[in-house]
Structures are given as structure tokens and as C-alpha cells.
C-alpha positions in Angstrom: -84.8 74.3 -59.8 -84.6 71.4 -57.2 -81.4 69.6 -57.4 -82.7 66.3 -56.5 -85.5 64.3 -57.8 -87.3 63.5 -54.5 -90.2 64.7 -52.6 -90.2 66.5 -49.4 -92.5 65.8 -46.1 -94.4 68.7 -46.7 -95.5 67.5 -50.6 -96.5 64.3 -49.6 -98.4 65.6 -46.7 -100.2 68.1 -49.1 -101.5 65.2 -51.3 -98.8 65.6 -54.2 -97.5 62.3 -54.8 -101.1 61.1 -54.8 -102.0 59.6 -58.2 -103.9 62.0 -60.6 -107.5 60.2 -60.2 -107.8 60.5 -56.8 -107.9 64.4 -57.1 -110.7 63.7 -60.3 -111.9 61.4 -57.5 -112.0 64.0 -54.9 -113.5 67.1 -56.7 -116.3 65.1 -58.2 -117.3 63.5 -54.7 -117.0 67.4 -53.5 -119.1 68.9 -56.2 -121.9 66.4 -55.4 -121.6 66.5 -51.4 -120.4 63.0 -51.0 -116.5 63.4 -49.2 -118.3 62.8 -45.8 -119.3 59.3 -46.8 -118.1 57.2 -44.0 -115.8 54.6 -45.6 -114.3 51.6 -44.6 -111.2 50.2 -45.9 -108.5 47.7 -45.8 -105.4 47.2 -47.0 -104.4 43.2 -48.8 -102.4 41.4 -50.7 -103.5 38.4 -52.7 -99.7 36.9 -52.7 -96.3 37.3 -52.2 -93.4 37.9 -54.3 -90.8 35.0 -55.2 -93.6 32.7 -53.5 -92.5 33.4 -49.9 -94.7 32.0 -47.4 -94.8 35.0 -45.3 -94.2 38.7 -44.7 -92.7 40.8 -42.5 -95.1 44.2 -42.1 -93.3 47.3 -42.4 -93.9 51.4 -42.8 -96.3 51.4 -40.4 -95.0 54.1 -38.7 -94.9 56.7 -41.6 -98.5 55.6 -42.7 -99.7 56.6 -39.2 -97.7 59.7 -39.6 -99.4 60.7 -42.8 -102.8 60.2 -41.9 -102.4 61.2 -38.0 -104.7 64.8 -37.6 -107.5 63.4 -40.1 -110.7 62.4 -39.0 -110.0 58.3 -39.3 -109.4 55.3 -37.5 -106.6 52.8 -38.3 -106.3 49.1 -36.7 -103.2 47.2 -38.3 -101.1 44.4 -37.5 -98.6 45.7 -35.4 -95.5 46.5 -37.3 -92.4 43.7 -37.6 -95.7 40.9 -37.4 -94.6 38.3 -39.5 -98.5 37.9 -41.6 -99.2 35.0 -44.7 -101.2 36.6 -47.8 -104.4 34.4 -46.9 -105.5 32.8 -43.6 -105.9 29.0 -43.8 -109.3 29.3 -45.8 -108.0 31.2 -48.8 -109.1 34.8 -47.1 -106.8 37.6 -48.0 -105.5 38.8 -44.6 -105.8 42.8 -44.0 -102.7 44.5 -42.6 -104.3 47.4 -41.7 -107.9 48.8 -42.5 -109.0 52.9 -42.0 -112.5 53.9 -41.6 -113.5 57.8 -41.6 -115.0 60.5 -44.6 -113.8 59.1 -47.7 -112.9 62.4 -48.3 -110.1 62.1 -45.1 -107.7 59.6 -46.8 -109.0 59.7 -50.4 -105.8 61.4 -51.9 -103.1 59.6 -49.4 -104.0 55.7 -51.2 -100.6 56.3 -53.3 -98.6 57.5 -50.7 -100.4 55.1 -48.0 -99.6 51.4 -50.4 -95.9 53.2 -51.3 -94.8 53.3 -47.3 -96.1 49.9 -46.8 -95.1 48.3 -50.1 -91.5 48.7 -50.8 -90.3 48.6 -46.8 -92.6 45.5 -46.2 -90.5 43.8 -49.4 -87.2 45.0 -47.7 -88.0 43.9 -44.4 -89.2 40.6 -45.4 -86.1 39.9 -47.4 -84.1 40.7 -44.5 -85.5 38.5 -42.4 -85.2 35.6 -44.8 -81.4 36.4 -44.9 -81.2 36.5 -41.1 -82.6 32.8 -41.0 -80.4 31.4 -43.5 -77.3 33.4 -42.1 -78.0 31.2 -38.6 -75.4 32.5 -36.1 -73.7 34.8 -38.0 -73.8 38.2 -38.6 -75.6 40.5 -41.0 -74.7 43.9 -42.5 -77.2 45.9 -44.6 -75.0 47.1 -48.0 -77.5 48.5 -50.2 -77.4 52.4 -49.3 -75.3 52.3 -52.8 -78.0 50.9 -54.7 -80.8 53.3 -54.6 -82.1 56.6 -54.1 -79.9 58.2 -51.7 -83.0 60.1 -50.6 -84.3 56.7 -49.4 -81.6 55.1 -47.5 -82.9 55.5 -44.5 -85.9 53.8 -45.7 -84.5 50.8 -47.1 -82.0 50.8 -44.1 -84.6 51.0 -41.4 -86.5 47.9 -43.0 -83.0 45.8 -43.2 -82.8 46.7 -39.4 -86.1 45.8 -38.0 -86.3 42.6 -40.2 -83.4 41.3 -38.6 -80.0 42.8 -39.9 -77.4 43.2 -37.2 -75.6 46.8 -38.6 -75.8 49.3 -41.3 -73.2 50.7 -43.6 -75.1 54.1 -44.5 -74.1 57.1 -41.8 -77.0 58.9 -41.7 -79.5 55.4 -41.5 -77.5 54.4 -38.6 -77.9 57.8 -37.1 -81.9 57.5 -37.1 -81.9 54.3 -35.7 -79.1 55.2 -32.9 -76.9 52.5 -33.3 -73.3 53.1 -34.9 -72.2 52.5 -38.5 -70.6 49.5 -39.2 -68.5 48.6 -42.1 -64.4 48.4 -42.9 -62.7 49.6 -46.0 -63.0 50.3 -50.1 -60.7 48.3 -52.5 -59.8 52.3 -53.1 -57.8 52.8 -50.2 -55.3 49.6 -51.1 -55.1 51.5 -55.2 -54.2 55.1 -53.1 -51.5 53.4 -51.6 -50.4 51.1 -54.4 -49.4 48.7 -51.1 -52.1 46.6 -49.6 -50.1 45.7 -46.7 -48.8 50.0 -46.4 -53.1 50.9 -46.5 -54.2 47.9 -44.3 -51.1 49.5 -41.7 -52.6 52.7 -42.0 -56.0 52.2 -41.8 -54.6 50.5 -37.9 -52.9 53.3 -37.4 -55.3 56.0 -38.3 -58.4 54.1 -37.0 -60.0 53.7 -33.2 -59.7 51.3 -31.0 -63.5 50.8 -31.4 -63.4 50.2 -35.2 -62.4 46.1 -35.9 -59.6 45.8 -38.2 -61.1 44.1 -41.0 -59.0 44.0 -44.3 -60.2 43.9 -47.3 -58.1 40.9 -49.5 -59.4 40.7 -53.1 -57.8 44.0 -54.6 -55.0 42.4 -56.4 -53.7 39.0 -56.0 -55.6 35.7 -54.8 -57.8 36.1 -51.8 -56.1 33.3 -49.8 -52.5 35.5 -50.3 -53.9 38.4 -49.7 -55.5 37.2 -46.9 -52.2 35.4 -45.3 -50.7 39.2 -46.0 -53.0 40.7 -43.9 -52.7 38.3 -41.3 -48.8 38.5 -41.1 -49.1 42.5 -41.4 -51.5 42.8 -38.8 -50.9 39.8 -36.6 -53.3 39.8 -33.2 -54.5 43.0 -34.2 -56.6 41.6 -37.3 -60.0 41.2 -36.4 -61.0 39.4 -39.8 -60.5 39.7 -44.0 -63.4 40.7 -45.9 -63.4 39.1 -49.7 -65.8 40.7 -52.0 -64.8 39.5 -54.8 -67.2 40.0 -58.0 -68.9 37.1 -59.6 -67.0 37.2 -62.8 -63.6 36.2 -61.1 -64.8 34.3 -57.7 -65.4 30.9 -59.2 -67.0 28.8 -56.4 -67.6 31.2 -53.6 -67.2 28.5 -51.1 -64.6 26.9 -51.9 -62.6 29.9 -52.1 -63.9 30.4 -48.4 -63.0 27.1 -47.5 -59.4 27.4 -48.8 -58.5 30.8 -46.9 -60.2 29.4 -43.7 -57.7 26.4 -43.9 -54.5 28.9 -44.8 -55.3 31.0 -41.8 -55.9 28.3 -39.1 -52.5 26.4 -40.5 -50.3 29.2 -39.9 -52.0 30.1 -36.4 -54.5 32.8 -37.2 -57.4 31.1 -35.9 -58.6 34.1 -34.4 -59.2 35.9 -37.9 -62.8 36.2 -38.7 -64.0 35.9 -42.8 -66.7 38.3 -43.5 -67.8 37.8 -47.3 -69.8 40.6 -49.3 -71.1 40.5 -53.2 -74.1 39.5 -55.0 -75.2 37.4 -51.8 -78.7 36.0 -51.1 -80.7 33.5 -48.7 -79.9 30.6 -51.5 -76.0 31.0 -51.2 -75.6 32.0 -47.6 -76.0 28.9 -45.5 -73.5 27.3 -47.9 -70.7 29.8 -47.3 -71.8 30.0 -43.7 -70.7 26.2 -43.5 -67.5 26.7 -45.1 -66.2 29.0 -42.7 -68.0 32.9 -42.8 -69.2 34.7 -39.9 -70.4 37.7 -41.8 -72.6 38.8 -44.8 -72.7 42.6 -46.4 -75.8 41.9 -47.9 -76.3 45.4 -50.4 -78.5 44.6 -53.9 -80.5 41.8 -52.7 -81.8 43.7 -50.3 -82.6 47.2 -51.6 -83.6 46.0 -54.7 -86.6 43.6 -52.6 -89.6 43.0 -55.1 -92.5 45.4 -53.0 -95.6 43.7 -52.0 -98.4 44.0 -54.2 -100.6 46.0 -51.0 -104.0 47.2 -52.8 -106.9 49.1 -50.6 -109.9 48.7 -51.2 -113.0 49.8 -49.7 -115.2 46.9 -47.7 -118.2 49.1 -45.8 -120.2 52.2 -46.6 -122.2 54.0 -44.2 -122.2 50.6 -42.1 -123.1 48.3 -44.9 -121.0 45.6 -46.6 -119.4 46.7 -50.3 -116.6 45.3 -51.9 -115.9 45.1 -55.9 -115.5 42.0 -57.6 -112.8 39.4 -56.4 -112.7 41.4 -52.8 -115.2 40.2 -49.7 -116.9 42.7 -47.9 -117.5 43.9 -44.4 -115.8 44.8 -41.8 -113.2 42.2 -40.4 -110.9 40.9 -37.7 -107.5 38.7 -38.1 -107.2 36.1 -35.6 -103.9 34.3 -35.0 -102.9 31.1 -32.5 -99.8 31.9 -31.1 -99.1 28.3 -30.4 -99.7 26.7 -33.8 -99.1 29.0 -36.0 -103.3 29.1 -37.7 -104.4 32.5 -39.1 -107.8 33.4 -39.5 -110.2 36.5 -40.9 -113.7 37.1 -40.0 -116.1 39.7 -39.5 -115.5 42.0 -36.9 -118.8 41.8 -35.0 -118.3 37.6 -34.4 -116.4 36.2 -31.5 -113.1 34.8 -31.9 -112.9 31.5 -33.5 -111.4 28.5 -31.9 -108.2 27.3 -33.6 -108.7 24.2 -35.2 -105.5 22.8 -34.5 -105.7 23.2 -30.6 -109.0 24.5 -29.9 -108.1 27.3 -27.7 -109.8 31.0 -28.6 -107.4 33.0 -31.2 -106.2 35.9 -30.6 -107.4 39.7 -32.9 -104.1 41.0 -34.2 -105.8 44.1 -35.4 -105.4 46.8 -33.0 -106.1 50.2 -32.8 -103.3 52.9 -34.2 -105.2 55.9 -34.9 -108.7 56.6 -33.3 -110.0 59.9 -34.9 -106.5 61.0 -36.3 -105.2 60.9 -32.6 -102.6 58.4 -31.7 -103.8 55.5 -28.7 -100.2 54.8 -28.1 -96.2 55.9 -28.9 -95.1 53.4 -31.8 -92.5 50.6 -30.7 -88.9 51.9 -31.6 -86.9 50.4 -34.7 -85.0 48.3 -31.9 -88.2 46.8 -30.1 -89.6 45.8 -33.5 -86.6 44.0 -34.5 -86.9 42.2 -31.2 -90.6 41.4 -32.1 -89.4 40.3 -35.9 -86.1 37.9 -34.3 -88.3 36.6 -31.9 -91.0 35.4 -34.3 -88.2 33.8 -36.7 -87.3 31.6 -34.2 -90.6 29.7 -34.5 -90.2 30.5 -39.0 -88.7 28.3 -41.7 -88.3 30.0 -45.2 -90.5 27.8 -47.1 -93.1 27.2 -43.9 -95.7 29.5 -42.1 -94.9 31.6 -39.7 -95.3 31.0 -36.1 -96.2 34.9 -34.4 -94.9 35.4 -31.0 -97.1 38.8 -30.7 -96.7 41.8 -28.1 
């Protein structure tokens, strides 16, 4: 019996976690010779959760994985591109679109939307956090909160949409970069002495890993926080207060208040990194009042997934599309300078923008040509580049402004 609930690579390849119909869907196509019906399809959303203006794309890279070897083509969006639900007429944008035998991709639909649903919700969120944290730093927290079999997952979508370190070991590893995070409120309870653990964990610790205490076990986080300061003196690299909504009162001000303690009694130099049932709405606030840092954990793993549906828009060449979809094969055009997104058909030329007049640019670009890669995928590093340099021309209630490859 398998000791975990979770699929492995070689199921999901194989077509198991496909939804049931698909297979009705596939024998019946089989029995009357139809699987080699070339099919067109694309992959949209008609909105986005919480009403967020924009998305960041992400789990590209594992749905090229699953479909690379099958006879089909895949154009998408390049992964991190920051993408609206519709262009400025209304038009759903496609993230990606596949065209090959129906019978190619037919069972991967599930596992296809699942890659690109959940991480593009997890990405996005953490991109909304990185604008409203400003200068300061962001840690993703949320291993703890789901799946352990998907940490990595959740953790690689926090990175590329902007966090700046991850808690989880093994995420960290996959993205080669080093896990960052300080201490549980269970070391200060081993040693019944907050001072005795926080003098340990110096002792025991490398050089390389900042002394950050955690102050909220006990007693008030301002004494606590003094505490640490006296304990550790130039050796404290910051406090960490994580203290649970039920006792923290106002957040800020409780900021504020250890901020001022520290800086009276000459411990400027201690940093205050804040952690606990944190979003974009609170941040900027407790930014102000003196943090530098955010373990952002439930927010972020628990990110609403986008509502991605595929649908199929050509057959054999010509234009289908059920109800409430519009057919044909398209194109996405973005301006680059104003910000204007625009679908058409594939076969026109690009439009002009109408806010500047200069051609648009396609965004769709080919992935997958027959099952074969055109290209190596940009690393989890170079797509959070591409994501941090696009949210310096975003707001989070505005559209985005794409500074593409």
C-alpha cells in the first residue's frame, strides 16, 4: 500500500490523473477512427480571482514536460508574463494554445489546467506581496500548509513571482539558492530560558546564518525583544515577532513600539522581521512602522487557482468553438510601452496600439513544435527577473505594464 496520497511522474505521464471522460472520450474517438483529427486549442480564463487585475503565468515548464514526445505544437506566453484575463476589447487572452491529433493531448486536459492553475494563483499572489512589501524582504512560509508532496510547487511559484527566500529545504534545493529562515517558539520551551536558547542557537549556528530571535514565546514582544538585544548585543541581526492574531492586538503598533525600544537603548542596528497571518492589505502598513521582513506562509499556499479552461477553437483548419468561446486560431499582441493587450486571429498582421500607434508585439511563441523543444526553458531565477522587472511598471489594482524577453 502507498504511504502517501500523491501521484508519481510516471502516473501522471501514463494519463492517470486525467479525469474519467476523457478516457470515454478517447476510446469512443478510437473506435470510430477519429484521434487523428487535427485539433486546435487554447487555454483562457474569463477572470481572475479576488478581482486582480492581472496574472502572473506559471507551470509552464511542467506542462511542456508532460506533453514534450507527442505529436503537438504549443505557443504560450512565456512563463513569469504578467497577462490580464481579457485584452482591452473584452477578448479572453490565451496563455497557451496546442494544436496536434486530438488523440495526442486528449487525456493530459486535467493534468495540463492543474500545472497551470494552482502555480499561476501562487505566483500571482506572490507578486502582489512583493509590490506592497516595497523594499523589504520576502520569505515564502507556506511549505507547512499543504501537501508536503507539493512544496516544491508552491515554493517554486513564490520564487519566480517575486519572493526573495524559502523556508522549505528541499524547494530551496531545486531552485539552488539556500534556505532561509531562523528559529521555532520550540527551541525557547526546550530550554525553558529564552535568553539560554537564543545563546545557543549563536553558539551552535554558522557564521552565515543571521542571528534572528524569535521574541513572542512568553512575555511582551517589546521585552522580549530588549532581551535579545542585551543577550546578543552586535551579534543580533534582527527579532522576529510572530505573534498569533488572537493576542497581537494592532500589529503595527506593536511594531512601532519595539522599533522605538530598540533605537532608544542603541540597538539601531536590529532588524524586525514580522511573520503570521500576513497579506498584501496589512503589509505596507507594518512596512511603515518599522519591518524589513515578511514570512508570508498561508496566504500564499493557500492562493485561490485560476479558473484556466481549454477549449478547442479549430478543426482540421476550420474555426469551432462552443458557445460563449470565439473561434479560430489567434495571436496575443502586447505594447510594451503602454501597457494595451490585444487578441486576433493568427493569420492578420499585428495591430497598431491605439494608444501610441506603433505595431504590437505577438507574445505567443513557440515551446513545443511536434513534441520537440525549440529552446531550453528560462531558469526559476531568470523568470523571477522577468516577473520583478515587469512589477516595476505594475500597481495592484492597475494593468500590467510587460517588459517581455
Amino acid at each position: 500500500m502507498q504511504s502517501f496520497h500523491t501521484a508519481d511522474e510516471a502516473e501522471i505521464r501514463a494519463g492517470a490523473t486525467t479525469d474519467i471522460y476523457f478516457r470515454h472520450t478517447e476510446e469512443v474517438l478510437r473506435q470510430r477512427g477519429l484521434l487523428e483529427r487535427r485539433a486546435h486549442a487554447e487555454v483562457t480564463t474569463g477572470g481572475l480571482p479576488e478581482n486582480w487585475p492581472w496574472g502572473v503565468l506559471c507551470g509552464l515548464d511542467e506542462a511542456l514536460s508532460l506533453l514534450e514526445g507527442r505529436e503537438v505544437d504549443i505557443d504560450a506566453l512565456p512563463e513569469g508574463t504578467l497577462f490580464p484575463a481579457r485584452d482591452r476589447r473584452g477578448r479572453r487572452i490565451p496563455v497557451l494554445t496546442l494544436e496536434g491529433p486530438y488523440g495526442a493531448y486528449c487525456i493530459y486536459e486535467t493534468p495540463l489546467l492543474g500545472f497551470l492553475c494552482q502555480a499561476t494563483g501562487v505566483a500571482t499572489r506572490a507578486a502582489r506581496i512583493r509590490l506592497a512589501a516595497g523594499d523589504a524582504s520576502v520569505l515564502s512560509f507556506g511549505a507547512r500548509r499543504m501537501h508536503p508532496a507539493i512544496a516544491p510547487m508552491i515554493d517554486r511559484a513564490a520564487w519566480v513571482g517575486g519572493c526573495d527566500g524559502i523556508s522549505c529545504i528541499l524547494s530551496a534545493e531545486r531552485l539552488g539558492i539556500t534556505p532561509t529562515g531562523t528559529m521555532p517558539h520550540a527551541l525557547m520551551i526546550l530550554f525553558e530560558d529564552q535568553a539560554e536558547a537564543w545563546r545557543a542557537f549563536d553558539e551552535t549556528m554558522p557564521p552565515e546564518v543571521p542571528r534572528i530571535a524569535l521574541v513572542d514565546t512568553y512575555w511582551d514582544e517589546k521585552a522580549e525583544a530588549i532581551i535579545a538585544a542585551e543577550t546578543l548585543g552586535e551579534a543580533l541581526y534582527g527579532v522576529r515577532l510572530d505573534t498569533p492574531g488572537s493576542r497581537r492586538g494592532n500589529f503595527v503598533d506593536i511594531v512601532r513600539e519595539v522599533r522605538w525600544e530598540l533605537d532608544l537603548r542603541g540597538f539601531n542596528h536590529v532588524r524586525i522581521f514580522v511573520s503570521g497571518s500576513l497579506d498584501e492589505k496589512v503589509i505596507p502598513a507594518l512596512a511603515a512602522a518599522g519591518a524589513v521582513g515578511f514570512g508570508v506562509g498561508t496566504h500564499l499556499s493557500n492562493a485561490p487557482t485560476v479558473d484556466f479552461a481549454l477549449d478547442i477553437v479549430s478543426l482540421e483548419g476550420a474555426p469551432v468553438a462552443k458557445r460563449g468561446k470565439l473561434s479560430g486560431r489567434k495571436q496575443v499582441y502586447h505594447c510594451s510601452g503602454c501597457g494595451e493587450w490585444e487578441v486576433d486571429l493568427r493569420e492578420m498582421p499585428p495591430p497598431a496600439c491605439p494608444g501610441c500607434d506603433t505595431p504590437m508585439r505577438p507574445m505567443l511563441r513557440r515551446w513545443l513544435d511536434g513534441g520537440r523543444r525549440t529552446a531550453p526553458t528560462p531558469s526559476p531565477t531568470e523568470i523571477r527577473e522577468y516577473v520583478l522587472r515587469q512589477l516595476s511598471g505594475a500597481t495592484l489594482d492597475g494593468s500590467p505594464v510587460s517588459r517581455g524577453r
